[in-house]
FIGU-455611 format. One record per residue: residue number from 1; x, y, z of N, C-alpha, C in turn; residue in one letter. Coordinates in steps of 0.001 Angstrom, whole numbers, always signed. Layout:
BEGIN
ATOM, num, nx, ny, nz, cax, cay, caz, cx, cy, cz, residuo
ATOM, NUM, X, Y, Z, X, Y, Z, X, Y, Z, A;
...
END
This chain:
BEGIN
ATOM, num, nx, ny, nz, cax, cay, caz, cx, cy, cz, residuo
ATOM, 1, +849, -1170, +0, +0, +0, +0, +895, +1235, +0, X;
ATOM, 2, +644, +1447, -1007, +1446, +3267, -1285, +720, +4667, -383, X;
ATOM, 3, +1628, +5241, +236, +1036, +6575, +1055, +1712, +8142, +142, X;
ATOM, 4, +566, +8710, -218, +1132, +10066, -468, +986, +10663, -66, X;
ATOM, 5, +1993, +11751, +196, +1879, +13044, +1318, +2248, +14326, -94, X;
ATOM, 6, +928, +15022, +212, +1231, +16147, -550, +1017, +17668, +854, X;
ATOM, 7, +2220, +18211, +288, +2486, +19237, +1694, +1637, +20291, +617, X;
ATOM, 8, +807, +21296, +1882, +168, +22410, +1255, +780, +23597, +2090, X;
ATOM, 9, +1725, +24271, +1558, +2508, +25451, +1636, +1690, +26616, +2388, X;
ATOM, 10, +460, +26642, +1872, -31, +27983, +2287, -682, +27164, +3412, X;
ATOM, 11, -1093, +26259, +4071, -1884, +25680, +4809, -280, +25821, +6193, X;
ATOM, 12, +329, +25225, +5989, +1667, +25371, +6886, +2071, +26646, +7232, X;
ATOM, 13, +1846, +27929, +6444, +2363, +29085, +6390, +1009, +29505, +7424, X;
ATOM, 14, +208, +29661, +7131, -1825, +29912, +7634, -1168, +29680, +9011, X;
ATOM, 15, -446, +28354, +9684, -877, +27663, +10603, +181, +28249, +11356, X;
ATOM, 16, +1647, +28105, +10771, +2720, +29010, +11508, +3507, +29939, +11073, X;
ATOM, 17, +3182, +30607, +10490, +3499, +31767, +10348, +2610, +33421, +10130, X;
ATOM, 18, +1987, +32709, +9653, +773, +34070, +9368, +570, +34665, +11104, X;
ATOM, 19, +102, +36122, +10913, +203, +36906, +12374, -1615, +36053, +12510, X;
ATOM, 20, -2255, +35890, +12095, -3717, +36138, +12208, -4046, +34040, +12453, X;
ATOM, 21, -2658, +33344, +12279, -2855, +32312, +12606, -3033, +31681, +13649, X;
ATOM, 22, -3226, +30472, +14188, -3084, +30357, +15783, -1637, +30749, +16576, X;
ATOM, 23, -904, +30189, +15515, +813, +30590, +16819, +780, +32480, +16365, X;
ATOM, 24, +287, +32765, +15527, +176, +33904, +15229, -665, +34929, +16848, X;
ATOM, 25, -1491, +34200, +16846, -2947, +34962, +17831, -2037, +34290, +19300, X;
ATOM, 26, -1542, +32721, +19452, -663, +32834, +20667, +308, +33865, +21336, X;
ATOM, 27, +965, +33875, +19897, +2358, +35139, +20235, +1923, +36923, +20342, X;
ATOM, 28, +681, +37180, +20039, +19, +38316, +19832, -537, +37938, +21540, X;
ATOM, 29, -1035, +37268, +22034, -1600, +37286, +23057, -494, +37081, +24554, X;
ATOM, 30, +436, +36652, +24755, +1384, +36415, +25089, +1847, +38065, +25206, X;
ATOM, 31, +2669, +38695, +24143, +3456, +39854, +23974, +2580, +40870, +24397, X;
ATOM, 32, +815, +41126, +24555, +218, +41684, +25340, +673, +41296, +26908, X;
ATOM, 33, +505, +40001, +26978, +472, +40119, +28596, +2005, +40529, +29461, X;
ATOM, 34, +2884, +40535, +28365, +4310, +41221, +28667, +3727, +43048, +28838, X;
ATOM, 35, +3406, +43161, +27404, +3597, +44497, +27489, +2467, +45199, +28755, X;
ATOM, 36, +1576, +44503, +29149, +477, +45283, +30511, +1398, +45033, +31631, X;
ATOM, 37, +1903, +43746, +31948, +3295, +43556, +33227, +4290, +44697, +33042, X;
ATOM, 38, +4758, +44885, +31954, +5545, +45927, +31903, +5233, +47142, +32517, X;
ATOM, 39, +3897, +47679, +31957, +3124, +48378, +32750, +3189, +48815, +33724, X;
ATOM, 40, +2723, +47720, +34367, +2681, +47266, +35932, +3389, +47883, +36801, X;
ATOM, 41, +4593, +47226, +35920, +6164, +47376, +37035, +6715, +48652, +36209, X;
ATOM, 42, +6095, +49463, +35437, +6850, +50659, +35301, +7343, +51426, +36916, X;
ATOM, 43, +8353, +51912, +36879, +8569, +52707, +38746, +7845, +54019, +38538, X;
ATOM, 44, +7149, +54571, +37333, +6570, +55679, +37271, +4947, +55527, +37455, X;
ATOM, 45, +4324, +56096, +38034, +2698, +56004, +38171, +2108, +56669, +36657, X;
ATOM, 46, +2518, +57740, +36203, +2459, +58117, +34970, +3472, +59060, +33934, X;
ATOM, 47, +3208, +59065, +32964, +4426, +60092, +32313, +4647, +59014, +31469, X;
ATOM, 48, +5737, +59945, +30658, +6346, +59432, +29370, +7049, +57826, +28910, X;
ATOM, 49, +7548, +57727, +30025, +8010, +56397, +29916, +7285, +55320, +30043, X;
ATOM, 50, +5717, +55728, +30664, +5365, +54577, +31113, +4381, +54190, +29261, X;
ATOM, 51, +4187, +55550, +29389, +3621, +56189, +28509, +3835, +55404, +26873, X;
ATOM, 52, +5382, +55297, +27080, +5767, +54700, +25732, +6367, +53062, +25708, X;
ATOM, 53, +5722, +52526, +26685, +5883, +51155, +26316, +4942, +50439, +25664, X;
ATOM, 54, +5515, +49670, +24442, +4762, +49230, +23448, +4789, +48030, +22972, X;
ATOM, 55, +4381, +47246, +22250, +4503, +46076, +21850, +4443, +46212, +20086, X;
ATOM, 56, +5356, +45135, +19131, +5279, +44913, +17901, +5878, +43511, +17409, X;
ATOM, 57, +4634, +42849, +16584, +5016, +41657, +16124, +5382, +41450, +14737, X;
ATOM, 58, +7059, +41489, +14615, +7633, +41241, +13414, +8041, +40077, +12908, X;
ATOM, 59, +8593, +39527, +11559, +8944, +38702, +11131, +10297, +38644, +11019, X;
ATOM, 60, +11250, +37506, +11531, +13015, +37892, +11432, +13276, +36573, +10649, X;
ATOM, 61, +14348, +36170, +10696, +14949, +34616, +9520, +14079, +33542, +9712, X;
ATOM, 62, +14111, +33517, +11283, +13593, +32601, +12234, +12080, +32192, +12000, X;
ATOM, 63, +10900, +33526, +12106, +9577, +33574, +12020, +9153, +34484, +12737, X;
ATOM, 64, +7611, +34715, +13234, +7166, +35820, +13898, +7872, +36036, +15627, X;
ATOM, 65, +8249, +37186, +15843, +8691, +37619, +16915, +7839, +38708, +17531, X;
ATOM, 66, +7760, +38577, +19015, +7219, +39497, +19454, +7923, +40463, +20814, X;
ATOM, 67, +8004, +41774, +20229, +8894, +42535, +20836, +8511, +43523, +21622, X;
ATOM, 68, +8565, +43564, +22920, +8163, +44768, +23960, +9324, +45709, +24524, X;
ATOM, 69, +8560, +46947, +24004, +10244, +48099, +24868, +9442, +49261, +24778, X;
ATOM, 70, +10568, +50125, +24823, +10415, +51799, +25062, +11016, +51874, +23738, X;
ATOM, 71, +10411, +53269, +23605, +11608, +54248, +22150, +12181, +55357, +23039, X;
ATOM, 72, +12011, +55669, +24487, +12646, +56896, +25354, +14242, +56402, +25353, X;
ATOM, 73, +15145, +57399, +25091, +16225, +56840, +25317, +16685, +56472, +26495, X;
ATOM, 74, +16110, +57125, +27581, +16731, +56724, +29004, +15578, +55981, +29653, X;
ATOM, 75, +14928, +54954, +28573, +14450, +53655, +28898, +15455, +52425, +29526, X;
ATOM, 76, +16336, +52461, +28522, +17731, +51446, +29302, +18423, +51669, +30824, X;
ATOM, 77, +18146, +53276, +30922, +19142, +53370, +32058, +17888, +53682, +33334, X;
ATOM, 78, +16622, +53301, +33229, +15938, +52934, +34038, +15817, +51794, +34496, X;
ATOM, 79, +15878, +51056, +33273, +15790, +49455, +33362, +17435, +49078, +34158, X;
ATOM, 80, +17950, +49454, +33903, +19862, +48435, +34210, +20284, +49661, +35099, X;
ATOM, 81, +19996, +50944, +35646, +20737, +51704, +36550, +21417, +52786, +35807, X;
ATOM, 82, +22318, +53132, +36385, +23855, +54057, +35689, +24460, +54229, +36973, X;
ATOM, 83, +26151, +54431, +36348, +26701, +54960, +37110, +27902, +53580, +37878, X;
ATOM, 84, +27858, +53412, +38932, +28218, +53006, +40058, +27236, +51763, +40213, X;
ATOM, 85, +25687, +51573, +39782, +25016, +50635, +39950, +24740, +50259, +38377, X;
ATOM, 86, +24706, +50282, +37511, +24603, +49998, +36304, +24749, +47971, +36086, X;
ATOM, 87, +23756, +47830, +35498, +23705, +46083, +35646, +24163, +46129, +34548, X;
ATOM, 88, +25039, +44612, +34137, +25111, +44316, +32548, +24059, +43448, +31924, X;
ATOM, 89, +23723, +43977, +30576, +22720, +43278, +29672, +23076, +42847, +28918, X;
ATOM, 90, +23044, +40990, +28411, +23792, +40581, +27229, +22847, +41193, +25818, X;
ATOM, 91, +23572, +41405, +25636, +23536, +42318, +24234, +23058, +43795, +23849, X;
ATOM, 92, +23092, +44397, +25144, +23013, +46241, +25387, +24525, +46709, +25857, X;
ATOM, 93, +24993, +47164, +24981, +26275, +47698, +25311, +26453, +48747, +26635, X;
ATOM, 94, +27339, +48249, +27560, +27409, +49085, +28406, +27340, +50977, +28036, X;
ATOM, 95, +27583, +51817, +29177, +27650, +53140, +29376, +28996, +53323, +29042, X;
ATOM, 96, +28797, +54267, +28572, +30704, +55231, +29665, +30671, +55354, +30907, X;
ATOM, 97, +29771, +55521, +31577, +30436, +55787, +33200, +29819, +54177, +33711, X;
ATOM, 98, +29434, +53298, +33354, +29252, +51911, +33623, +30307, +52071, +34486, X;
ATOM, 99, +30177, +51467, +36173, +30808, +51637, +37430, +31906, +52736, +37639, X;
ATOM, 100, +31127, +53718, +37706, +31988, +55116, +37671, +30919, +55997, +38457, X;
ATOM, 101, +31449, +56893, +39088, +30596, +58017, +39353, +30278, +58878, +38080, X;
ATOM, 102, +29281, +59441, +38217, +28596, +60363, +37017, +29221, +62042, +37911, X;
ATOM, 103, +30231, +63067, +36764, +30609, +63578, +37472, +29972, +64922, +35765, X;
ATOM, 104, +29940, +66487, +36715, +29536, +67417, +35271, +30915, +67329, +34788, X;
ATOM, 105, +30569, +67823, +33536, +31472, +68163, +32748, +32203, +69747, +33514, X;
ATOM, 106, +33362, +69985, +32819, +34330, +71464, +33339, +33566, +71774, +34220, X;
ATOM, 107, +33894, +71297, +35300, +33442, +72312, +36746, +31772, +72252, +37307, X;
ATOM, 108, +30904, +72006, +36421, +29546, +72296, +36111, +29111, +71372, +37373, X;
ATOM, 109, +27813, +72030, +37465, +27027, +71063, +38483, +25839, +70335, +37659, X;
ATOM, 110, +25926, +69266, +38425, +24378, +68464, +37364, +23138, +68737, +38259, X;
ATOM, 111, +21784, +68773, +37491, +20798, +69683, +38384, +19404, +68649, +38187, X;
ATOM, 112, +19318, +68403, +39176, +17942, +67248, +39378, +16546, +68239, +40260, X;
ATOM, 113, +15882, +67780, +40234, +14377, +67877, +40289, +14162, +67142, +40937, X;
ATOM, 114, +13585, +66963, +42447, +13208, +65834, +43541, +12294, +66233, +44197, X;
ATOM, 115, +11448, +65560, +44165, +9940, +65930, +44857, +9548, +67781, +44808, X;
ATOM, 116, +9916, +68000, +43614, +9205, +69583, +43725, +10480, +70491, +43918, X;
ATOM, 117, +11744, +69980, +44326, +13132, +70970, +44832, +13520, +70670, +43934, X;
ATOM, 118, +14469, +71471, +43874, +15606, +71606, +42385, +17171, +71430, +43404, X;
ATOM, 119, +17507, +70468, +43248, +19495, +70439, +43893, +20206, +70072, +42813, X;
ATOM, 120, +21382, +70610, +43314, +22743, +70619, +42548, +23535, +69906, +42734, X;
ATOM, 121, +24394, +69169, +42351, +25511, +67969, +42618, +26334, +68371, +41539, X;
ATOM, 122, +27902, +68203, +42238, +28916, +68033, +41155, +29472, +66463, +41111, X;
ATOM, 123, +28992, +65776, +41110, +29127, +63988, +41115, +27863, +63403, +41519, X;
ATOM, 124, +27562, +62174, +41143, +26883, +61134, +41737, +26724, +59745, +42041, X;
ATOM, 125, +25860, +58944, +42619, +26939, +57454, +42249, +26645, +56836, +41372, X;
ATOM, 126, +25128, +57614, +40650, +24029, +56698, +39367, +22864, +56472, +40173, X;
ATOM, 127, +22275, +55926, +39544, +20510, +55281, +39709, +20624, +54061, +39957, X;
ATOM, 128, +20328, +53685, +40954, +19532, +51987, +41254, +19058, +51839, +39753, X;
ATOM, 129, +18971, +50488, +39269, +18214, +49667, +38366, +16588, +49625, +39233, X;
ATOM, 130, +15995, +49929, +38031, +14382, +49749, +38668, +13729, +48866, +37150, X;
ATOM, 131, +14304, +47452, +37144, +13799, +47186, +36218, +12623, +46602, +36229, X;
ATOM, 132, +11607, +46946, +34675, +10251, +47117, +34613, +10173, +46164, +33000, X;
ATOM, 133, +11204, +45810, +32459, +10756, +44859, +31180, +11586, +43953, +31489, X;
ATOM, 134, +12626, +43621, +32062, +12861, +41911, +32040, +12271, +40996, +33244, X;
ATOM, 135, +11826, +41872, +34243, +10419, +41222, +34947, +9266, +40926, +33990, X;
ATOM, 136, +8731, +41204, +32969, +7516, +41587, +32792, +7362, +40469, +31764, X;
ATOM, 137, +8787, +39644, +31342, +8942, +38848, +30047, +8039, +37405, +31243, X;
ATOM, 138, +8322, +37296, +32883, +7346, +36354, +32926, +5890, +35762, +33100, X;
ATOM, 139, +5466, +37013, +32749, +3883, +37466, +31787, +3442, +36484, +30780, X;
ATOM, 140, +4925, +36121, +29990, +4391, +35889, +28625, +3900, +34075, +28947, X;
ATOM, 141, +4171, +33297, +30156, +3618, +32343, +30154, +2361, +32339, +30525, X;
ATOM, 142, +1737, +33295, +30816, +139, +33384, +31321, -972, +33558, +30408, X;
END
């Protein structure tokens, strides 16, 4: 008894790869529940950063990926610290002052904003890490 297998291309593609397919609607549903954890654990109650965390499901060599971040640039150095506390991330290139004090430039003082006061510092030691997206990746099993 002879068996033929005829493969249907678009039926395989429908099933894993298409966004609107089931692993399609898995990975879409999943990369939500990252991106609301993210949310969550933003350290800000509101504002810009929290503001701009987003989710997007692209296609790479591999197949559909689903990707949660910020576009703020000092999204990273909320997430990993600076300074003196600065964590390493495999594959985010460290700082320049990565375990260094953060000091002004010529003489200058650096000028922060804290609960409503305005102070001056000529050094600092960096920011604690308050990270809010590589917590939030264990969302995506729920």
């Amino acid at each position: 008894m002879a068996v033929r297998v005829v493969m249907d291309e678009k039926g395989l593609y429908d099933l894993l790869e298409s966004p609107t397919g089931p692993v399609g609607k898995d990975l879409l549903r999943r990369t939500l529940n990252v991106e609301a954890r993210a949310v969550e654990l933003c350290p800000v109650d509101e504002g810009a950063l929290r503001a701009d965390i987003h989710h997007v499901i692209e296609r790479d060599d591999e197949g559909l990926v689903g990707k949660v971040g910020v576009n703020k640039r000092y999204g990273v150095h909320v997430e990993r610290g600076t300074g003196l506390f600065e964590e390493t991330i495999p594959g985010v290139p460290a700082s320049k002052s990565k375990g260094q004090r953060i000091t002004a430039k010529d003489g200058g003082m650096l000028r922060f904003e804290v609960d409503g006061k305005v102070i001056y510092r000529r050094s600092i030691k960096g920011m604690r890490p308050q990270p809010f997206l590589r917590p939030a990746l264990d969302a995506a099993d729920d």
